[in-house]
PLY file of the C-alpha trace (Angstrom):
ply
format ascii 1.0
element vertex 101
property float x
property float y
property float z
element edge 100
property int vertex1
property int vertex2
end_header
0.00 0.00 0.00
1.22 3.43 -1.15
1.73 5.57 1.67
-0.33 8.99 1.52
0.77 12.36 2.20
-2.06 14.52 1.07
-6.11 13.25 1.42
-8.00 12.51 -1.14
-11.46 13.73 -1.89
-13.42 10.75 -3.33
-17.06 11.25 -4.46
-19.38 8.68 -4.72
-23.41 8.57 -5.37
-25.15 6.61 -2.80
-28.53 5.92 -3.17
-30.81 5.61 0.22
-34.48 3.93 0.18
-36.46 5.35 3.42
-39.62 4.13 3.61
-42.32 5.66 6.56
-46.04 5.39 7.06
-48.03 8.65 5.99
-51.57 9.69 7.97
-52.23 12.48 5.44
-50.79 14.91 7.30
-47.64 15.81 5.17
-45.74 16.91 8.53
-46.01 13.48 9.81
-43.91 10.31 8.86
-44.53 7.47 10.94
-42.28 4.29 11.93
-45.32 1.78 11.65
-48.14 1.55 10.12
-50.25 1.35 13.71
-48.50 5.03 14.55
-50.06 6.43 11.64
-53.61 4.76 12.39
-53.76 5.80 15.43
-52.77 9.39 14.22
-55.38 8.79 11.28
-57.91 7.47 14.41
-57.00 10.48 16.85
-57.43 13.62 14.52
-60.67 12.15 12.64
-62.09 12.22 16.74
-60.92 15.63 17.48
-62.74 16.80 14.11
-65.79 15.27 15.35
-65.30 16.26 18.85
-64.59 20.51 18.14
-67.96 22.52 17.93
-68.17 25.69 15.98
-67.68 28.44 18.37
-71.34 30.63 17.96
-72.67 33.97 20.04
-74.69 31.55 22.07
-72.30 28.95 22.82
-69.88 31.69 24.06
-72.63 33.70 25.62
-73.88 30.29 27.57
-70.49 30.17 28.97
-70.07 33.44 30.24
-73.44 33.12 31.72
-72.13 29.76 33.82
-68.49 31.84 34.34
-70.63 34.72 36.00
-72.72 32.18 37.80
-69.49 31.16 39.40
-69.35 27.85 37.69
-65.48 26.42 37.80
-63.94 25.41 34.22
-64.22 21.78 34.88
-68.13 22.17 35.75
-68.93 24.30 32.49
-66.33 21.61 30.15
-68.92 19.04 31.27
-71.30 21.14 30.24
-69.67 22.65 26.96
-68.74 18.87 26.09
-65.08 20.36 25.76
-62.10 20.19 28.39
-60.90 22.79 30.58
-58.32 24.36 28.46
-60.74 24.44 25.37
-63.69 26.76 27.90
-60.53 28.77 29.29
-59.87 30.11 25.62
-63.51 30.55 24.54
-63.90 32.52 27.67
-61.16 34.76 26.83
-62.68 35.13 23.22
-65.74 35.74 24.72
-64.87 38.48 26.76
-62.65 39.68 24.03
-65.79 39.77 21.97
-67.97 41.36 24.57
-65.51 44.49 25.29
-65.35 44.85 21.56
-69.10 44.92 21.14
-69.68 41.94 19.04
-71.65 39.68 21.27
0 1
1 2
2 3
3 4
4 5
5 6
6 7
7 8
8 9
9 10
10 11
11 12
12 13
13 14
14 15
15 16
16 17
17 18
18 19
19 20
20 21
21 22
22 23
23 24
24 25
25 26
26 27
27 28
28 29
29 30
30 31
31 32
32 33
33 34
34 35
35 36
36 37
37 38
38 39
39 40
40 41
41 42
42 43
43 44
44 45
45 46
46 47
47 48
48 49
49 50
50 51
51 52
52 53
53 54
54 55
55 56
56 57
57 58
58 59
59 60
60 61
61 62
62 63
63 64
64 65
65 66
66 67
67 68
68 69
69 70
70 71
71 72
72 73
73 74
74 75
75 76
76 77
77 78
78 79
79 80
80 81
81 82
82 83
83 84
84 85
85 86
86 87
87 88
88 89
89 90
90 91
91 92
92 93
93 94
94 95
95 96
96 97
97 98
98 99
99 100
């Protein structure tokens, strides 16, 4: 073997083959096909699940937030979770100071 006193840059074309399981989302690439049903599974509920934010759904829930209802009491009502009545109450009031509701 030739000894080397300089490198060598050597270029070669490799060609890689990645294959992933898609959910329609084109920010997701999952592992397994299971990963990507249950992704599939998960945002087809949450579509079903989200109501369309109207005056009198927000107005009903500033009625229960005046009542002194906590967030947990008016999410069983709303059929949402906490979090989701915590921003509809701050749109609400947002609305409300604005004079559209």
């Amino acid at each position: 073997m030739k000894e080397m006193t300089e490198p060598v840059m050597i270029e070669e074309i490799i060609e890689v083959k990645k294959t992933y399981w898609t959910c329609g989302n084109p920010l997701h690439r999952h592992r397994t096909q299971f990963v990507a049903l249950f992704c599939i599974r998960e945002s087809t509920r949450k579509k079903i699940e989200q109501q369309p934010v109207t005056d009198k759904r927000l107005l009903s829930l500033l009625e229960m937030h005046a009542a002194g209802k906590t967030l947990a009491e008016m999410a069983a009502v709303d059929g949402g979770g906490r979090s989701r009545v915590h921003q509809l109450l701050k749109e609400a009031k947002r609305r409300k100071v604005e004079g559209l509701l």
